[in-house]
C-alpha positions in Angstrom: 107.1 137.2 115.2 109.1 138.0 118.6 109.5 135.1 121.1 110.9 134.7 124.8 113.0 131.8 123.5 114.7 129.7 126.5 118.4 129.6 126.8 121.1 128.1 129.6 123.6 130.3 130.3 127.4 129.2 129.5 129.4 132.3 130.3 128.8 135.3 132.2 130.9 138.5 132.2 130.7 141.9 133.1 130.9 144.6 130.7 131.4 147.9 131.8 129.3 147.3 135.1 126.9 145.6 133.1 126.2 141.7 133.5 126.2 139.6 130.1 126.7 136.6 129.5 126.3 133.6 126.6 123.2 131.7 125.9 122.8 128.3 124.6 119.4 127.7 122.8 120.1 124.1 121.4 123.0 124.4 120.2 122.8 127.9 118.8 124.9 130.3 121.5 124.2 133.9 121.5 125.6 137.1 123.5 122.9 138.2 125.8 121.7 140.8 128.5 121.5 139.6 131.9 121.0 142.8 133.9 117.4 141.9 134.2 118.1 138.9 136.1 121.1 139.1 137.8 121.3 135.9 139.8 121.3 133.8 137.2 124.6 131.6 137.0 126.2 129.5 134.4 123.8 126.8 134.2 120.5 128.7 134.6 118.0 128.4 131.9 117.0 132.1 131.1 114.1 132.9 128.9 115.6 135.8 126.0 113.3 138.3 124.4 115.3 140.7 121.9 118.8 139.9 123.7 117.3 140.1 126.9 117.5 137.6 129.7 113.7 138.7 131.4 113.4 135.8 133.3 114.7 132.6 135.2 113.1 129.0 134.1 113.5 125.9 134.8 115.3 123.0 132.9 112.3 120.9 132.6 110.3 123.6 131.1 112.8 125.3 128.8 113.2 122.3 127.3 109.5 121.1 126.9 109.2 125.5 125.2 112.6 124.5 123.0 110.5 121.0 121.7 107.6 123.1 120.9 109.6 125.6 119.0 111.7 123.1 117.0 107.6 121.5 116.3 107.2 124.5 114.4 109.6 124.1 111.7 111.8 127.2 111.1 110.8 129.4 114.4 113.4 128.8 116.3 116.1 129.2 113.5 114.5 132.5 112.4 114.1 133.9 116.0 117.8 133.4 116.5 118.9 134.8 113.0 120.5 138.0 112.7 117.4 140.4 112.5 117.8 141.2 108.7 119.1 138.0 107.4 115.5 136.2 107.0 113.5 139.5 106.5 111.9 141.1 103.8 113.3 144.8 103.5 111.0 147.8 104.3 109.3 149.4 100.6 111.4 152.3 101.2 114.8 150.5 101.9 117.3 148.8 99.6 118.7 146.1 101.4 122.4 146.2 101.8 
């Protein structure tokens, strides 16, 4: 399952012309892309798809998206895993 998952934004910093920065998704804080939305600030709640800020949000509805996430058990956790960590590996691939 792939999810926008809401995040506030701690840090920024520019990498190589890039903007990044570091999200905070309940206490989980992860390096993300913010070239997508480049006004956001430290502060602004940013909704991540694959490491991706797409799209500014608001606190009130980030957090209402975060409750209904941490409703559903595991999602959350699993969405914010490193991508092999909780997933089965491919027939044709040994895991490592």
């Amino acid at each position: 399952m792939c999810l926008g998952i809401p995040g506030r934004i701690t840090r920024t910093t520019d990498v190589a012309g890039m903007l990044m920065g570091t999200a905070d998704f309940g206490g989980v804080s992860r390096e993300v892309c913010l070239a997508y939305v480049p006004q956001a600030r430290v502060g602004d709640y940013v909704i991540v798809h694959v490491g991706f800020a797409i799209s500014l949000v608001d606190e009130a509805e980030a957090q209402r998206t975060l409750e209904v996430l941490r409703a559903m058990g595991d999602a959350l956790q699993q969405e914010l895993s490193p991508e092999d960590a909780n997933r089965p590996a491919p027939p044709n691939r040994t895991p490592a």
